[in-house]
N, C-alpha and C positions, 0 to 999 in steps of 0.2 A: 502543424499536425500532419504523418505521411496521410497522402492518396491512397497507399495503398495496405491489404491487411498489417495489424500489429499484434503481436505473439506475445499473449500472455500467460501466466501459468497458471490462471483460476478467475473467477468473476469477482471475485477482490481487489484484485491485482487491478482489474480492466478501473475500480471504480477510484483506488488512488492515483493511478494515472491520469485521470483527471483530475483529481482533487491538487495533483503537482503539477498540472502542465496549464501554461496562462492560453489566451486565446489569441487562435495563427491569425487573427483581425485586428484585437486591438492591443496586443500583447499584457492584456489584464485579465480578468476572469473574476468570480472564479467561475469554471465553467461549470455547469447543473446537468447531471443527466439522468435519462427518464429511462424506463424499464427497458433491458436487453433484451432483444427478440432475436433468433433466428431466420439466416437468411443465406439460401441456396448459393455457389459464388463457381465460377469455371475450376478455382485448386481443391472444392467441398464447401463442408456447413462451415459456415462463421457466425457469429454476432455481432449485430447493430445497434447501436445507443444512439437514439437522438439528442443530441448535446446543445445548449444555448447558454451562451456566456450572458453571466451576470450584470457584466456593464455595460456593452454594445448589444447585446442580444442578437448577437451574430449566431446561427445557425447551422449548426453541420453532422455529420450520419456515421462517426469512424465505425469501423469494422474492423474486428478484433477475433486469431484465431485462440483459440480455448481446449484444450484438451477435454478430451470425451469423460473422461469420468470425474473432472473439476468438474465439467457442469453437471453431472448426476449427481454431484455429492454437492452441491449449491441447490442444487432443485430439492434434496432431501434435506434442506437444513432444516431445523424449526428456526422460527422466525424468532425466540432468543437466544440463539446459538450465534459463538462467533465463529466467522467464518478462519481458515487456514491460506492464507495467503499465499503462499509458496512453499509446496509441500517438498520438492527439491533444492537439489546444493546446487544448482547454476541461477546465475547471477540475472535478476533480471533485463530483458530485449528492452521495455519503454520506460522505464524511471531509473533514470543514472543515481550515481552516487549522492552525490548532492540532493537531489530528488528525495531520496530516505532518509537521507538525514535531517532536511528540513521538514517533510512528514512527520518524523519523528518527535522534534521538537514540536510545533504545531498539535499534532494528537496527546499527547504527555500533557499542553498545556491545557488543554482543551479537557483532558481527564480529571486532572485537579479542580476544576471549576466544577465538577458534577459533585452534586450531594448526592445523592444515591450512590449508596457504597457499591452495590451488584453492577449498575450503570458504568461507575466510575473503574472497577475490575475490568470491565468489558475492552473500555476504549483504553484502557491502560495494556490491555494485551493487544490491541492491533499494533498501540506505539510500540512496544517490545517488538512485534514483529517485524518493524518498521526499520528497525536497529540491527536486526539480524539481517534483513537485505543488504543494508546500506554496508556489513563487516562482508558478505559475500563475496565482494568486487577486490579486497586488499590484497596483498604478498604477503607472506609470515614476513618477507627480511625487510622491506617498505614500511615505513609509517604514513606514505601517502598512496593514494589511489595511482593504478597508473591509466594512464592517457585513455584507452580503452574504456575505464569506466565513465567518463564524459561522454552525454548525446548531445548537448548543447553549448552554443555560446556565453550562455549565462554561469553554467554548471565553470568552467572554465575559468570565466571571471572570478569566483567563488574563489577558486583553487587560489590564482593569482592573488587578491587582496587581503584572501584568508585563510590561509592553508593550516592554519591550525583548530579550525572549526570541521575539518576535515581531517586530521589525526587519526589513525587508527588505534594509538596507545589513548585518544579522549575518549575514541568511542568505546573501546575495554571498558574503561571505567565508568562511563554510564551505564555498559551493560553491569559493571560487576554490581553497583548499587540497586538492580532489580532482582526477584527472583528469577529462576530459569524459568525457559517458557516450558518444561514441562510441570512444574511447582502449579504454575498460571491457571494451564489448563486443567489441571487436578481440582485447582480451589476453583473452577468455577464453575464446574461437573458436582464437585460436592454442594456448591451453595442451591443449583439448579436440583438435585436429589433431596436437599434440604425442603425446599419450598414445594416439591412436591409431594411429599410424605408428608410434611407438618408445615403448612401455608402460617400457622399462627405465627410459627416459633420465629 
């Protein structure tokens, strides 16, 4: 994990970056982080997560810079609202290609397991979203990522053993078998208007 600030484009973003990056101690995780605070820094405000890996319980403070109105519009979420992870077309600064993808797979599977159908909605649009990062990084004429969208040695390896896990005509097609994430967030604005007007229904 760098020393120094890491650029990210919302406080979503900051919490799947952990949820994809193992820990710089024992190269396991998963890493666990507790409430982002602000904190003063010599280039401005940034954000501080206290972080403790799951397996060694290594300890550490990354600090993360956050654009000003991501964090207004996280401070104003209600707390079942999902959040927007990347409301721009540039590629993510801390979770490479590989990174989204495996998210993505992980969150998708992790959705299916939820019996709660609103629940299951919920974490099935983060994984949607997870899919739209990971196609940010590709070339229209490429069917693979180029070099660039690797931050690690691992991501790399990935590429090497398995470059077809990494396709961007694969990833087409698990997007095509979702609905758009505008569809997503329609149906979950209605279910959420639903159970507020008629909690029975």
């Amino acid at each position: 994990m760098s020393d120094g600030p890491l650029t990210a484009h919302s406080l979503a973003e900051v919490y799947l970056y952990l949820m994809a990056t193992p820990c710089g101690e024992c190269g396991r995780g998963p890493l666990q982080g507790g409430d982002a605070r602000a904190a003063q820094h010599d280039w401005g405000m940034g954000l501080v997560v206290d972080v403790t890996c799951g397996a060694c319980k290594d300890e550490t403070q990354p600090v993360f810079r956050v654009p000003r109105d991501q964090l207004a519009a996280a401070k104003n979420l209600p707390p079942d609202a999902v959040a927007v992870v990347n409301p721009t077309d540039e590629p993510s600064r801390i979770i490479d290609v590989a990174g989204w993808v495996t998210l993505f797979s992980v969150i998708a599977e992790g959705a299916g397991k939820i019996a709660d159908k609103v629940e299951a909605r919920k974490v099935g649009y983060e994984a949607a979203q997870c899919l739209e990062e990971a196609l940010k990084f590709y070339d229209d004429d490429n069917d693979l990522p180029p070099d660039s969208a690797f931050y690690s040695e691992a991501s790399r390896r990935l590429l090497r053993e398995h470059p077809d896990k990494l396709a961007r005509s694969r990833l087409i097609d698990l997007r095509a078998k979702l609905p758009t994430l505008d569809a997503m967030e329609k149906r979950l604005a209605h279910i959420k208007k639903k159970r507020w007007w008629k909690p029975w229904s």
